[in-house]
N, C-alpha and C positions, 0 to 999 in steps of 0.2 A: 456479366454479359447476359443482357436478359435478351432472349430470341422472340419476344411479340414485338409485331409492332409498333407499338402503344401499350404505355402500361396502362395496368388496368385500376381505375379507382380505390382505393382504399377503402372507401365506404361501403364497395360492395362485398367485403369479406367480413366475416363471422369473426369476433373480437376472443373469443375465447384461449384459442390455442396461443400462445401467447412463444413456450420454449417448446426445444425437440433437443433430446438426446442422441448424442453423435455418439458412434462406434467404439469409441476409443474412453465414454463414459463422461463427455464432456457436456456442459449445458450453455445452449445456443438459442437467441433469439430466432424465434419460425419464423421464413421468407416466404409468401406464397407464391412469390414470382418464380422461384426455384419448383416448384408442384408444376406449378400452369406450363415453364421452362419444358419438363420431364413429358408432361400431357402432351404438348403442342408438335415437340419431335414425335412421339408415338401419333401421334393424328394427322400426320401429313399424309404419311403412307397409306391414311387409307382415305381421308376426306381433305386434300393439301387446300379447297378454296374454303370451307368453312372452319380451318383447324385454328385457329386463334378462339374464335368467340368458341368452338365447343370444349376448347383446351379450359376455359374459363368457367364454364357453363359443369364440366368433371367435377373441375376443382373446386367448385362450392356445395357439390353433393358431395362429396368426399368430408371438406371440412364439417359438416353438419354431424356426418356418422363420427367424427372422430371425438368431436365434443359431446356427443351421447355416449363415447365409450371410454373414454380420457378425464373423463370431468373429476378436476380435482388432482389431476394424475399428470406427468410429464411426456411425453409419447415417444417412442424412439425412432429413429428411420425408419427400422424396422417393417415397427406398426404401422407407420405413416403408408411404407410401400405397399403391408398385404392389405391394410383397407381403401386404400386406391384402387389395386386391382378387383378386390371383394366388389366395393361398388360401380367399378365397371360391369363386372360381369351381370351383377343386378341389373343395370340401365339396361343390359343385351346388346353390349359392349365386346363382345369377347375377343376379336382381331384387335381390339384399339390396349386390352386387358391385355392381351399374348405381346403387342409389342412394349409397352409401359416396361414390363417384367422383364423382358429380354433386355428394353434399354437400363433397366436397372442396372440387371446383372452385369450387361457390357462394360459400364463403368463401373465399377464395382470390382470386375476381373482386369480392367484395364490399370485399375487402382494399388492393387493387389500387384502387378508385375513390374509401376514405374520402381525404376533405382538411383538413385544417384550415386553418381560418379565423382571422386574428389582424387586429382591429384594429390601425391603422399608428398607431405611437406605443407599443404597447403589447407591444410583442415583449421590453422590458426583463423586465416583470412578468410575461409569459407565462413564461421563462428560470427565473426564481426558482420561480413559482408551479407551474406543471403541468410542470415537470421537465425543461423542454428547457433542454440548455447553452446559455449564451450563444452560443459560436462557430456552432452549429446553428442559432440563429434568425436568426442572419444571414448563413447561406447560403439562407435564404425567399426564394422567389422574389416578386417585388411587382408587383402589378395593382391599379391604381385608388388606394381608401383601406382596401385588406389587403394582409395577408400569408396565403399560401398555400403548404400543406406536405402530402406526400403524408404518411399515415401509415405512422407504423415504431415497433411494438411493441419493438422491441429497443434503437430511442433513446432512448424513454421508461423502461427500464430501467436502461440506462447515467444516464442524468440521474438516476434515482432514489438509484442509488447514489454519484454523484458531490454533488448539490447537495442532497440530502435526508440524507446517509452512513444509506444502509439497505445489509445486507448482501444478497450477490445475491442468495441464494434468495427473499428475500423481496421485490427490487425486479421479479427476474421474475415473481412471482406476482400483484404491483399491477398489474403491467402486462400481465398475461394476463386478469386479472380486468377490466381498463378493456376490454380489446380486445373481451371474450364480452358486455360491457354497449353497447359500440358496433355492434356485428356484429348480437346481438338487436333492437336498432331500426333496424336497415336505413339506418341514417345514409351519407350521402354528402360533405357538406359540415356539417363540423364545428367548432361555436364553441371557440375554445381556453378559452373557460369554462366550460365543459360539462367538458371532459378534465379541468379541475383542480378541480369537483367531484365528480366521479368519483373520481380519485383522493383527495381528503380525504375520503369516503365511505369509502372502504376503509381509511383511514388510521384514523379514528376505528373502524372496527369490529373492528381488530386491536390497538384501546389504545394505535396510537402517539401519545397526545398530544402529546410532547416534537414529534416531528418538523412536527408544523400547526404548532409555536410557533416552530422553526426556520426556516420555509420561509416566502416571500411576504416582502412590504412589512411595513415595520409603517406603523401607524395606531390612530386610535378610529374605534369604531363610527359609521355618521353620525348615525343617532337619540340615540345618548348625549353626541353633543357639540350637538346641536341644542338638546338638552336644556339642559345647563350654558348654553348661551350665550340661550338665551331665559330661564333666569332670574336674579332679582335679586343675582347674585352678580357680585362686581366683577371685572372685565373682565380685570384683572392677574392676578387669583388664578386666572382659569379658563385663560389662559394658561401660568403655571405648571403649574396642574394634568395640560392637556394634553403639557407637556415632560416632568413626567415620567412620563407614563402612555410616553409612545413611550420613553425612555431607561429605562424598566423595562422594556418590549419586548425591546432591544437586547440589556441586559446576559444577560438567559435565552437570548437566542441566540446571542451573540457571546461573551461573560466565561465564562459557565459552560456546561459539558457539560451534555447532555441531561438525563440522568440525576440532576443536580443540581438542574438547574431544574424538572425533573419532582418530585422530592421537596419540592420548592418549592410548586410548583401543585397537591398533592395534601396538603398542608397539614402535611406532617412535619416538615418545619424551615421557618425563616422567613430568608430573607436581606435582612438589614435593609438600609438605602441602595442598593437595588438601584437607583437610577435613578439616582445619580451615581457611573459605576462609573469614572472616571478620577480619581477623589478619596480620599482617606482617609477612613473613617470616623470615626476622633478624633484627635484631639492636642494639645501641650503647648505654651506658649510660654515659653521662655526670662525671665522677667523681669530677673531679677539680670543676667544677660548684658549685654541693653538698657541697664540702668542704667549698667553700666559704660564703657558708650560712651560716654554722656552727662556734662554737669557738670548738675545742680540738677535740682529735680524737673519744671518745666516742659519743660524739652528732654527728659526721663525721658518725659513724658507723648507728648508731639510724637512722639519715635521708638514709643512703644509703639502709639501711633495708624497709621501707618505700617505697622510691622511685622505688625499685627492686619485691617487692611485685605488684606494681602497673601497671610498664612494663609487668610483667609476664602474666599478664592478656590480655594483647595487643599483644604480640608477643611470639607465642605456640611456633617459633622455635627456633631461635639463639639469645642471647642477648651476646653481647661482653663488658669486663668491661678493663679501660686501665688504667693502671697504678696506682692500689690501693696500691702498696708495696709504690710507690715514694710518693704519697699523703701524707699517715699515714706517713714517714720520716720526713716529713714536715711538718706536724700538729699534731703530736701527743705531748701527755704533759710530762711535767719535770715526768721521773719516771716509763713513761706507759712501758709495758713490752710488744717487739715485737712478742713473744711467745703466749702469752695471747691473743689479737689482731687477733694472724691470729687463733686461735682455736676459737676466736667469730665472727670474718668473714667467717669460715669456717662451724660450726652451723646456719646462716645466709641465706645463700647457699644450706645450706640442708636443713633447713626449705621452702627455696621461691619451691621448686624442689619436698617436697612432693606433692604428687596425683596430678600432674601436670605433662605435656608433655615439658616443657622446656630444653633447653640445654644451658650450658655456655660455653664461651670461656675468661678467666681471663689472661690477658697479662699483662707478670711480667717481669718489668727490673733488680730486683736485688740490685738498685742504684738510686740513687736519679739523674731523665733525666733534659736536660737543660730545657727543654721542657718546665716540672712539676715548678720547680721552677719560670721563668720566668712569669708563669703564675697566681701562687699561689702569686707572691710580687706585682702582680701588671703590669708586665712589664720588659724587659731587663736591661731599666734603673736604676729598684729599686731592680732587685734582685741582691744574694752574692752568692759564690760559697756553694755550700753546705758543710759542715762541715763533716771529716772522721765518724764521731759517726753515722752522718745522713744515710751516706750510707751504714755502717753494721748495722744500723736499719731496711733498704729497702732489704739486704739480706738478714735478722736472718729471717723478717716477709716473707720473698717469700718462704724459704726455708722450713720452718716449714708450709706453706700451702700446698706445695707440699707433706709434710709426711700425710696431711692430708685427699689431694684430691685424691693422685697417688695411697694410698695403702689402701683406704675407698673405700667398695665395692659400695655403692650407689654414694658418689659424682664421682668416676672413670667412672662409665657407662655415667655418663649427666654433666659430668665438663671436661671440656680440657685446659692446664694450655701451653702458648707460650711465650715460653722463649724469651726477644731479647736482646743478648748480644750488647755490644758498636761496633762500627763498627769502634772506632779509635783506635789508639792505634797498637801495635806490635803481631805476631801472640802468642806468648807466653805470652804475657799479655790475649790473647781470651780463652787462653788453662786454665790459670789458672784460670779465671773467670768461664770457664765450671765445671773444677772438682768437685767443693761442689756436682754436679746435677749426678754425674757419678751412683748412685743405680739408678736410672731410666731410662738414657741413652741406660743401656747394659740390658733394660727389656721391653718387649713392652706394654708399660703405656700410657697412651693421655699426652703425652708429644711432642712437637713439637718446634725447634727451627726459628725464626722469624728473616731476616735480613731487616732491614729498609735502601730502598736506596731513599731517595728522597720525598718517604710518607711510610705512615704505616699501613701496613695491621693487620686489628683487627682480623680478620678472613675470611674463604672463601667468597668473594665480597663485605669484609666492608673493604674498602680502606682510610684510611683518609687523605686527601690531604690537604694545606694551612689551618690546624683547621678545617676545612668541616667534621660534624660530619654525617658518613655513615648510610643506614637502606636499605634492600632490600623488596622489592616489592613481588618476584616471581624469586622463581628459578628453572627454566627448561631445563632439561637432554635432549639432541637428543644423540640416541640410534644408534651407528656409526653401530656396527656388523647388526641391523635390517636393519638400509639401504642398508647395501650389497644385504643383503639376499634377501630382498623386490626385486632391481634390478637386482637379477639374478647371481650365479656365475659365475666367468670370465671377470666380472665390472671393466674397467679401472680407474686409478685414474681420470681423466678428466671428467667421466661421474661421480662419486660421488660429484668431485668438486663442479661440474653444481647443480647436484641437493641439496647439504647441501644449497646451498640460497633455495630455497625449504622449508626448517626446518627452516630455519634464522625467516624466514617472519613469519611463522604459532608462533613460541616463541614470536616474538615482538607481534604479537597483542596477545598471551595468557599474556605476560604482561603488555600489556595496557586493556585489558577486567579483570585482577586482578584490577589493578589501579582503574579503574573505578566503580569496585563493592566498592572498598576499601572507597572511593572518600563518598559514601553513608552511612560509617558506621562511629559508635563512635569514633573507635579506629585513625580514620584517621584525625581528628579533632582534637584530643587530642596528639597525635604523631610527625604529618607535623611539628609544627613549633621549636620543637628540634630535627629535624635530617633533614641537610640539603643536603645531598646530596644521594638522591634516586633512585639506580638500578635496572635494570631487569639483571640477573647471569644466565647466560647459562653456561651448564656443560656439557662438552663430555665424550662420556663412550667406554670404550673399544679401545680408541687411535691407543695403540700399537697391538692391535689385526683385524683393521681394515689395518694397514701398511701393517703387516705381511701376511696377507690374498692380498695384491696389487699386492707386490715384494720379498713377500720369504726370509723376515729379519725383526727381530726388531728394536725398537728405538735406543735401548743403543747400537746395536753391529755393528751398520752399519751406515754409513754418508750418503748413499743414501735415507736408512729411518730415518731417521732422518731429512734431507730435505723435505722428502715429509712432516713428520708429521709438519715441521714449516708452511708447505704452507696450507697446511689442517687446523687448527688452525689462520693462517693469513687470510686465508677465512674467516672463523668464523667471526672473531672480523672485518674486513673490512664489509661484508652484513649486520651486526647485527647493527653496526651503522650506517649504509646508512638508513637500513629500520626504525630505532629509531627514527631519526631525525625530521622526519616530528610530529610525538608524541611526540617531547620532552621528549624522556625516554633515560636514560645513561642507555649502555650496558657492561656488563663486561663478559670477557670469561673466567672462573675459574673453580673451585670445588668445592665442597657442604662440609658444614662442619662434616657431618655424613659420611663422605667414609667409615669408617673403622668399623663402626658399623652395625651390621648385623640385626638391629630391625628395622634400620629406613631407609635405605637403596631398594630399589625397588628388589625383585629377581629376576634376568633374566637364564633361562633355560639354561645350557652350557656354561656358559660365567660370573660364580659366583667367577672365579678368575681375573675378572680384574678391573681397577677400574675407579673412576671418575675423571675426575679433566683433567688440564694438567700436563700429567705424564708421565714416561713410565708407562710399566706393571711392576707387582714386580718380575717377571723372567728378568734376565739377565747376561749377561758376568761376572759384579761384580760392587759390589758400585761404585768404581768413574765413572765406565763410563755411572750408572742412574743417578748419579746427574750431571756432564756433560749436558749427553742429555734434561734432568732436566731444569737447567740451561738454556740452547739455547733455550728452549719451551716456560721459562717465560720472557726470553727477549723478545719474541716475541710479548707477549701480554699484559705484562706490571704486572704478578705478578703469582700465582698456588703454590700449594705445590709437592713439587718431597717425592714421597714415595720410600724410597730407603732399599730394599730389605737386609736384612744383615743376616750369616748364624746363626745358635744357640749360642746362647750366652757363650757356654763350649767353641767353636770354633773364638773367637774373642774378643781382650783386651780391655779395655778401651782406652788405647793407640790409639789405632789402628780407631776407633770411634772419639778419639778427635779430628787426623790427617784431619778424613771426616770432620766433621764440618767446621775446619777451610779453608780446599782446599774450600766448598760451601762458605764460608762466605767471603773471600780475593779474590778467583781467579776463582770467575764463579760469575754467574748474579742470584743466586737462590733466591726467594722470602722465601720459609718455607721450612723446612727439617724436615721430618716425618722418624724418624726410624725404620722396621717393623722386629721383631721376628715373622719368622711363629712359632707354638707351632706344634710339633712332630705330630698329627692328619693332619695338612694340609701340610706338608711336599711333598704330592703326589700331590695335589692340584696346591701348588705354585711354586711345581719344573720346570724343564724344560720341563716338558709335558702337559705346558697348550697350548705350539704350536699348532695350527690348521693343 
């Protein structure tokens, strides 16, 4: 709080004194604004219209004698106080020298009698909160039902920078600051919550948010949980809710750096699963592995059961399961009935998924893959073609899980079933292998079609490449429409380019700082050595509403945005693996396997119609030309799912849907094709008026 009314130039103070030693033996950069401060109150009382400039005018005949008698030397308040007053008296100063001394002494004695006051019980959170170290709160001395502590401006700085990490200049300036707000109300006896508003006062008015997120307890609000639990919401779920409202606390404090969780809280990237941060974010289950342990398909199920309870436990988000239909084909016994089968893999599923946050993604070929079999005989060498029977056992069972997953209100919320039809063969061999699926196709169900070129995507950033069984780390959104916003409208595409390396870097090390929490816990022990190939999955949000906002066109309807959005996204994944590299972390630029779900999904103000992933937006010209652009986006990056907008289902045949497909699957580069009915409520939403 500096009391002139203008500070006073820096150029007109004498460069020499540089420190001052505090009381307590400590060594502090000299302020002279704190001299001219001490002068200008002692000069009002006697000269109140010229006491600034001569408050000014003191304090550079002061500094002068000081460096004639300090030179070389550190000065202490001390000294500072009596050669202030020395050369007042010289000037023939003496009323102005009598009050300086007086107002020394007054703070000084006012100094001397603050105490704090700590409820007993509460010295833990006093520690954390208002900045005293632990070790320091209990040396308090104890009377009655407190604690009681003389005041010391310079422990409250040390604490600041040891349990807040502020660097010093700035924890001495909190803590000079707290002392000039104490001192001006004459406080004697002081509540230690008073001190640690004070200090989060100044905390907030110098932007350090990160640090209030770091520091104290965590908790919820009382009135926001009073809230939840006085209404009709079930008891279990406000439970949850509350775990992870505090394990999203933690992870911003504990998992990631300031800095990190600040780019979090200011809404530029999103760090998804932030509340189960001892968990993976996705991964893969071995099936054919399981199989192998087993004889027949019911002991196939028994272990998969087992083995999926277990996973679940380890990874709150995505578990991907591949190819259960072609397995069971190939293992199941003389007689087993694929019906049966998939209604107890499907009970299975519902069981791992009660009171549990997990989600699946179950990837059904429909047919027994060359894949499956070479691997279940042994080898290329030893395996045989599979047998017709085999492969309408690998249909009957997908098909009938499908009735089970697509039209079951609880497996439909947290089960996603990815079709991937054969990619050989003629287009009307692909058409006819789609129709059995056509009740779900022309309905919008977590259905999604899957084209395998070269490897196979499990799901959003489980990629499985040469058998390399995928698992991801941490998956984090940068939030494309904030970064405009952040830079201003009118931001050329060149300046966003520039700075999306910016987000690259801040993402890589939030997931090497997962990694590294992760590295410390159970689940990472027990995990590592069956899932070999481990991602960090960055997700872009708002794409086409970040184009549109550039050049006045979206993805699907224009080749010039459409360009830009490839270079935007070729940025992406070019920094993202520059910056990996040095960490040994593989980076992947895709989507999140929740886009479409509105519980697990982050909510962004204004911009709740668009989505994540590499996509367009679901506004556009008309189907072929989203998957199209679709298409060009995941060639770019080597895989995404295109969410491809299609009108009400009264308005469009099956026909007409099969056509899509197979145009994605023969004569574009599409990784997954997600078909989206809006339902007549978002009609307004996902029309043509989410344009900016």
């Amino acid at each position: 709080m500096n009391l002139l009314p203008e500070d006073l130039p820096a150029e007109l103070w004498p460069e020499a004194v540089q420190f001052v030693r505090k009381r307590d033996g400590s060594v502090e950069p000299f302020d002279p604004a704190k001299l001219v401060g001490s002068l200008y109150a002692a000069r009002q009382e006697v000269e109140p219209e010229s006491a600034a400039f001569d408050a000014q005018e003191f304090a550079q005949a002061a500094l002068h004698f000081l460096i004639e008698e300090f030179e070389g030397r550190t000065p202490s308040t001390s000294d500072i106080g009596e050669t202030v007053t020395k050369v007042l008296r010289e000037l023939g100063q003496g009323p102005t020298a009598q009050l300086y001394a007086d107002y020394r002494d007054r703070r000084q004695s006012r100094r001397d009698s603050m105490k704090i006051v700590e409820q007993e019980g509460a010295a833990e959170h006093s520690a954390k909160s208002s900045g005293t170290a632990p070790e320091e709160a209990s040396a308090w001395s104890t009377s009655g039902r407190t604690r009681v502590q003389s005041w010391d401006k310079g422990r409250l700085a040390r604490a600041l920078e040891t349990d807040a990490d502020l660097d010093p200049v700035t924890a001495r300036e909190i803590a000079a600051t707290t002392e000039r707000y104490l001192l001006a109300g004459d406080f004697h006896r002081i509540p230690s919550g008073l001190v640690r508003e004070l200090v989060d006062y100044e905390l907030r008015e110098r932007g350090l948010h990160h640090v209030l997120q770091r520091r104290g307890l965590l908790g919820i609000p009382t009135n926001i949980l009073r809230e939840r639990l006085a209404s009709k919401e079930d008891p279990d779920a406000v439970m949850r809710w509350a775990g992870r409202e505090i394990l999203n606390q933690y992870s911003l404090k504990e998992v990631f750096s300031p800095d990190i969780a600040g780019l979090h809280q200011e809404g530029l990237i999103y760090l998804f699963d932030a509340a189960t941060p001892g968990q993976w974010a996705a991964g893969s289950v071995d099936v054919v592995a399981l199989a192998q342990r087993t004889s027949g398909s019911r002991a196939f199920l028994d272990e998969l059961e087992r083995s999926l309870d277990e996973v679940a436990r380890k990874i709150v988000g995505t578990i991907a399961l591949d190819g259960v239909d072609a397995t069971l084909a190939l293992w199941s016994d003389l007689g087993d009935d694929p019906v049966e089968l998939a209604d107890r893999f499907a009970s299975i599923l519902s069981g791992i998924l009660r009171g549990r946050e997990s989600r699946f993604i179950v990837n059904l070929y429909a047919r027994v893959t060359p894949w499956a079999a070479d691997l279940l005989s042994g080898g290329p060498l030893f395996s045989t073609e599979p047998s017709r029977e085999q492969h309408a056992f690998a249909s009957k069972f997908a098909l009938r899980l499908a009735e089970r997953v697509l039209e079951g209100a609880q497996l439909q919320r947290r089960c996603r079933l990815d079709l991937h039809p054969p990619m050989e063969g003629d287009e009307e061999e692909l058409k006819e292998t789609l129709r059995p699926w056509w009740r779900w196709l022309v309905r919008d169900t977590p259905l999604a079609l899957s084209f395998d070129r070269g490897e196979t995507s499990l799901g959003e950033g489980l990629r499985r490449v040469r058998g390399r069984r995928p698992a991801v780390y941490q998956y984090v959104g940068i939030m494309l429409p904030r970064l405009y916003r952040r830079l201003g409208e009118g931001s050329d595409a060149a300046t966003i380019i520039e700075r999306l390396g910016l987000l690259c870097e801040s993402s890589v090390r939030a997931g090497v700082q997962r990694r590294e929490f992760l590295r410390h816990s159970a689940s990472f022990s027990e995990m590592r050595p069956s899932a070999s190939a481990l991602s960090l999955v960055v997700v872009p949000f708002g794409l086409d509403w970040l184009v549109y906002k550039l050049i006045g066109r979206s993805i699907s309807s224009d080749a010039g945005a459409l360009s830009l959005a490839e270079q935007i996204v070729s940025r992406l994944q070019h920094r993202l693996r520059r910056e990996g590299r040095p960490y040994q972390l593989a980076t992947i630029v895709d989507g999140h396997p929740a886009a479409l779900d509105e519980m697990e999904m982050p909510s962004v103000e204004g911009e709740s119609n668009q989505l994540w992933g590499v996509t367009p937006s679901l506004a556009g010209p008309g189907p072929r030309q989203q998957i199209l652009a679709g298409a060009r986006l995941h060639s770019g990056v080597g895989g995404g799912t295109t969410y491809c907008r299609l009108p009400p289902s009264s308005e469009i045949d099956f026909e007409e849907i099969l056509d899509l497909a197979v145009m994605a699957a023969r004569r574009t580069e599409t990784s997954r094709l997600k078909f989206v009915f809006p339902s007549p409520a978002k009609q307004s939403t996902l029309g043509d008026d989410w344009l900016p």
